[in-house]
N, C-alpha and C positions, 0 to 999 in steps of 0.2 A: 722755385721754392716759395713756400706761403711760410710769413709770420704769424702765429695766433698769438695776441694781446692780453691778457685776461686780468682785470682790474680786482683785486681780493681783498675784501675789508673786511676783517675779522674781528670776532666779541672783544672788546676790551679783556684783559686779563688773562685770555686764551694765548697770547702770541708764542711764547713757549713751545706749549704744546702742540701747536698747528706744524712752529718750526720741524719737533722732534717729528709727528706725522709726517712733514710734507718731502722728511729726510727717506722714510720706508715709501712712500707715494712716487716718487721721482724713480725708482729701480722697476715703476709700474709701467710709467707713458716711455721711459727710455730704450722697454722691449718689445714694442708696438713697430709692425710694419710703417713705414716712410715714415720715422722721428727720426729726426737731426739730431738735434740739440736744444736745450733750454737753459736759463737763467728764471731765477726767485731773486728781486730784487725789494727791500723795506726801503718803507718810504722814510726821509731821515724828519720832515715836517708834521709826520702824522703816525706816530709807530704803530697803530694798528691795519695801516693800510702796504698791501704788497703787488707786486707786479707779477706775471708770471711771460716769460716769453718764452714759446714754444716754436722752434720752427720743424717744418713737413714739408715733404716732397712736392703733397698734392694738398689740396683744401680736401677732398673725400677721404685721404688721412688722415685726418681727426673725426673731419663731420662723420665719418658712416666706420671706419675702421676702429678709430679708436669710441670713439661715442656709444657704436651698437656693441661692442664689446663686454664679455663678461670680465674683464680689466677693468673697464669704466665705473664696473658696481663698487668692484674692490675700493677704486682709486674713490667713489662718492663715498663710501663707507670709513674710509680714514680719513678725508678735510670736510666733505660739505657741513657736515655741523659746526665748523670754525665760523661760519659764514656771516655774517648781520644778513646779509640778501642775498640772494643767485647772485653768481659776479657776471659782470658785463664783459663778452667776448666776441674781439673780432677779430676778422683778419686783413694783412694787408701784405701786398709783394711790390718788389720793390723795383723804385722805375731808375734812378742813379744809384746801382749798389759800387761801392769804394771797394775795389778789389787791389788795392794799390798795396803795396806793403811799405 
């Protein structure tokens, strides 16, 4: 399983709106071949700033599946103008995952 990370810092004044976007966006990456799961996380020190964590089967699950996707136009066409800047996304898998319950 790969984590993608994706740092989202949105216009001032916008956060509303991104939220009610990113509520129709989310029904978009959730029907995407090898998506798990995600969390939308606000920052509680910075309200314009959000987290997104996405987790995939594989990294070529996002990078080429959902990325080269005609999904992806949709999913850029409801947030990226939230944006201040491209958000910074990475990934990373995990070396002690807590499987404990």
């Amino acid at each position: 399983m790969i984590l993608e990370v994706a740092l989202l810092d949105v216009k001032q004044g916008q956060q509303a709106a991104f939220e009610n976007a990113f509520a129709e966006a989310q029904q978009i990456i959730s029907g995407m071949s090898g998506y798990i799961s995600h969390q939308l996380q606000k920052c509680i020190e910075k309200d314009h700033r959000y987290v997104l964590l996405v987790n995939w089967e594989t990294l070529d699950d996002h990078q080429v599946g959902f990325r080269q996707s005609s999904e992806y136009q949709q999913w850029r066409d409801l947030l990226h103008h939230f944006y201040l800047n491209f958000p910074e996304v990475e990934h990373f898998t995990a070396l002690y995952p807590n499987d404990a319950a």
